[in-house]
N, C-alpha and C positions, 0 to 999 in steps of 0.2 A: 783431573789434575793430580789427584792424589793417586792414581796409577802410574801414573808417567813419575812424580818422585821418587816410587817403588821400582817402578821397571828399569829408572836412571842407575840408583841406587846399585841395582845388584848388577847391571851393567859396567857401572864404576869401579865396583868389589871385582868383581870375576878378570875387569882389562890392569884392575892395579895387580893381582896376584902376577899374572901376565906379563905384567912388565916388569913383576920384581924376579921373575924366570929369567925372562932374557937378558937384564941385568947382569944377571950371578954368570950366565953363560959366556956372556961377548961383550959385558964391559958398560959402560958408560953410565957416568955421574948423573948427567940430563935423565937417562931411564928411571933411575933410583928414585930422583926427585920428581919425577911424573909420576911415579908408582905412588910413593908417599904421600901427593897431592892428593889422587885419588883416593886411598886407604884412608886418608884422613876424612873425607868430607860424606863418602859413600851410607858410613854409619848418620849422618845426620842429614841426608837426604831421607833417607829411608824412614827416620823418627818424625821427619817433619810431612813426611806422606802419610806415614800411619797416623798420628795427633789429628789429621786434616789443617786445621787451623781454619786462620780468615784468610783473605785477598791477601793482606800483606806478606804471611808467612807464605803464601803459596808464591807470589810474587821474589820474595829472598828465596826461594829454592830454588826459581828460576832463574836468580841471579848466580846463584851457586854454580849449579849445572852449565851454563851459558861459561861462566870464568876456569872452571875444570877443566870444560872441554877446549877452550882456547890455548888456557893456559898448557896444559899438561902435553895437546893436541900437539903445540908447538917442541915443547923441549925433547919429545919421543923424536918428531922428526929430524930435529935436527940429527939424533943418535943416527936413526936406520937411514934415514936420506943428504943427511949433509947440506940442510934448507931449511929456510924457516917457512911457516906456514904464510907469515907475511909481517913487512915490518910490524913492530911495536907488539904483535900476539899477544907472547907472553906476558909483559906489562900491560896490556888491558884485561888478558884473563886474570891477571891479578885483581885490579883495580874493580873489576868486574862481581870477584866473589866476597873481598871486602863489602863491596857494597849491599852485596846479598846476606852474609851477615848481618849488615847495620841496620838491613830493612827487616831483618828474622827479628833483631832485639826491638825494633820501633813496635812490632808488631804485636808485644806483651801490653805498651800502651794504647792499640788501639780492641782490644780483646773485651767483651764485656765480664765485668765483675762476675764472680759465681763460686 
Protein backbone atom coordinates (compact mmCIF):
# COMPACT_ATOMS: atom_id res chain seq x y z
CA UNK A 1 0.00 0.00 0.00
CA UNK A 2 2.63 2.26 0.92
CA UNK A 3 4.10 1.84 -2.76
CA UNK A 4 1.14 2.60 -4.46
CA UNK A 5 0.71 6.19 -2.37
CA UNK A 6 4.31 6.85 -3.53
CA UNK A 7 3.86 5.59 -6.93
CA UNK A 8 0.18 7.63 -6.93
CA UNK A 9 2.15 10.48 -5.61
CA UNK A 10 4.64 11.19 -8.26
CA UNK A 11 2.17 10.22 -10.82
CA UNK A 12 -0.10 12.98 -9.49
CA UNK A 13 3.15 15.48 -9.34
CA UNK A 14 4.61 14.62 -12.91
CA UNK A 15 0.42 14.78 -14.61
CA UNK A 16 -0.15 18.19 -12.40
CA UNK A 17 3.12 19.81 -13.99
CA UNK A 18 1.50 18.62 -17.25
CA UNK A 19 -1.45 20.12 -16.93
CA UNK A 20 -0.10 23.20 -15.81
CA UNK A 21 2.00 23.07 -19.49
CA UNK A 22 -0.94 22.67 -21.44
CA UNK A 23 -2.68 25.10 -19.52
CA UNK A 24 -0.31 28.09 -20.08
CA UNK A 25 -0.34 26.70 -23.80
CA UNK A 26 -4.22 26.46 -25.01
CA UNK A 27 -6.06 27.95 -22.22
CA UNK A 28 -8.41 26.60 -19.91
CA UNK A 29 -9.49 27.51 -16.28
CA UNK A 30 -10.77 23.60 -15.76
CA UNK A 31 -6.83 22.60 -16.67
CA UNK A 32 -5.39 25.01 -14.05
CA UNK A 33 -7.71 23.73 -11.35
CA UNK A 34 -6.92 20.03 -12.15
CA UNK A 35 -3.31 20.90 -12.09
CA UNK A 36 -3.68 22.63 -8.79
CA UNK A 37 -5.98 19.81 -7.37
CA UNK A 38 -3.31 17.46 -8.10
CA UNK A 39 -0.03 19.82 -6.97
CA UNK A 40 -1.97 20.11 -3.94
CA UNK A 41 -2.65 16.68 -2.75
CA UNK A 42 0.53 14.80 -4.70
CA UNK A 43 2.92 16.13 -1.66
CA UNK A 44 0.62 14.41 0.97
CA UNK A 45 0.12 11.25 -0.73
CA UNK A 46 3.41 10.80 -0.93
CA UNK A 47 4.09 11.74 3.23
CA UNK A 48 1.23 9.60 3.93
CA UNK A 49 3.22 6.58 1.95
CA UNK A 50 6.34 7.30 3.38
CA UNK A 51 4.98 7.64 7.58
CA UNK A 52 3.25 4.15 6.40
CA UNK A 53 0.61 4.65 9.10
CA UNK A 54 -2.31 2.36 10.17
CA UNK A 55 -5.43 0.99 8.07
CA UNK A 56 -7.10 4.32 8.42
CA UNK A 57 -4.41 6.51 7.12
CA UNK A 58 -3.89 4.17 4.31
CA UNK A 59 -7.50 4.07 3.94
CA UNK A 60 -7.78 8.29 3.67
CA UNK A 61 -4.96 8.05 0.90
CA UNK A 62 -7.09 5.99 -0.77
CA UNK A 63 -9.83 8.28 -0.38
CA UNK A 64 -7.57 11.00 -1.71
CA UNK A 65 -6.21 9.29 -4.63
CA UNK A 66 -9.84 7.83 -5.66
CA UNK A 67 -11.30 11.85 -5.39
CA UNK A 68 -8.18 13.39 -7.47
CA UNK A 69 -8.59 11.21 -9.85
CA UNK A 70 -12.23 11.71 -10.30
CA UNK A 71 -12.23 14.90 -9.45
CA UNK A 72 -9.52 16.38 -11.49
CA UNK A 73 -9.99 13.33 -14.16
CA UNK A 74 -13.24 15.08 -14.93
CA UNK A 75 -12.43 19.03 -15.21
CA UNK A 76 -9.24 18.10 -17.69
CA UNK A 77 -11.81 16.40 -19.85
CA UNK A 78 -14.01 18.62 -20.06
CA UNK A 79 -11.07 21.18 -21.33
CA UNK A 80 -9.43 18.45 -24.15
CA UNK A 81 -12.94 16.69 -24.85
CA UNK A 82 -15.87 18.90 -24.25
CA UNK A 83 -17.50 15.90 -21.80
CA UNK A 84 -17.74 15.05 -18.65
CA UNK A 85 -16.46 11.92 -17.34
CA UNK A 86 -19.90 11.29 -16.11
CA UNK A 87 -22.59 13.18 -14.33
CA UNK A 88 -21.88 14.40 -10.74
CA UNK A 89 -17.69 13.24 -11.12
CA UNK A 90 -16.37 16.19 -10.10
CA UNK A 91 -18.64 16.62 -6.86
CA UNK A 92 -18.01 13.19 -5.81
CA UNK A 93 -14.28 13.39 -6.44
CA UNK A 94 -14.66 16.16 -4.29
CA UNK A 95 -16.73 14.76 -1.59
CA UNK A 96 -14.63 11.79 -2.01
CA UNK A 97 -11.20 13.51 -0.95
CA UNK A 98 -12.83 15.49 1.73
CA UNK A 99 -13.61 12.40 3.12
CA UNK A 100 -10.14 11.10 2.73
CA UNK A 101 -8.95 13.83 4.53
CA UNK A 102 -11.47 13.29 7.61
CA UNK A 103 -10.46 9.64 7.70
CA UNK A 104 -6.28 10.81 7.53
CA UNK A 105 -7.32 13.09 10.78
CA UNK A 106 -9.60 10.28 12.52
CA UNK A 107 -6.61 8.34 12.04
CA UNK A 108 -4.15 10.45 14.67
CA UNK A 109 -7.10 9.00 17.00
CA UNK A 110 -6.81 5.64 16.22
CA UNK A 111 -2.77 5.54 16.34
CA UNK A 112 -1.30 3.89 19.40
CA UNK A 113 0.41 6.29 21.96
CA UNK A 114 4.33 6.37 21.53
Amino acid sequence: MQRLLIFAAGLLGAAGVALLAAASHAGGDNLRTAASFMLAHAPALLALGLAGGGRAARLGGLLILAGVALFSGDLALRDFAGTRLFPMAAPTGGTLTILGWLTVAASALTRPKG
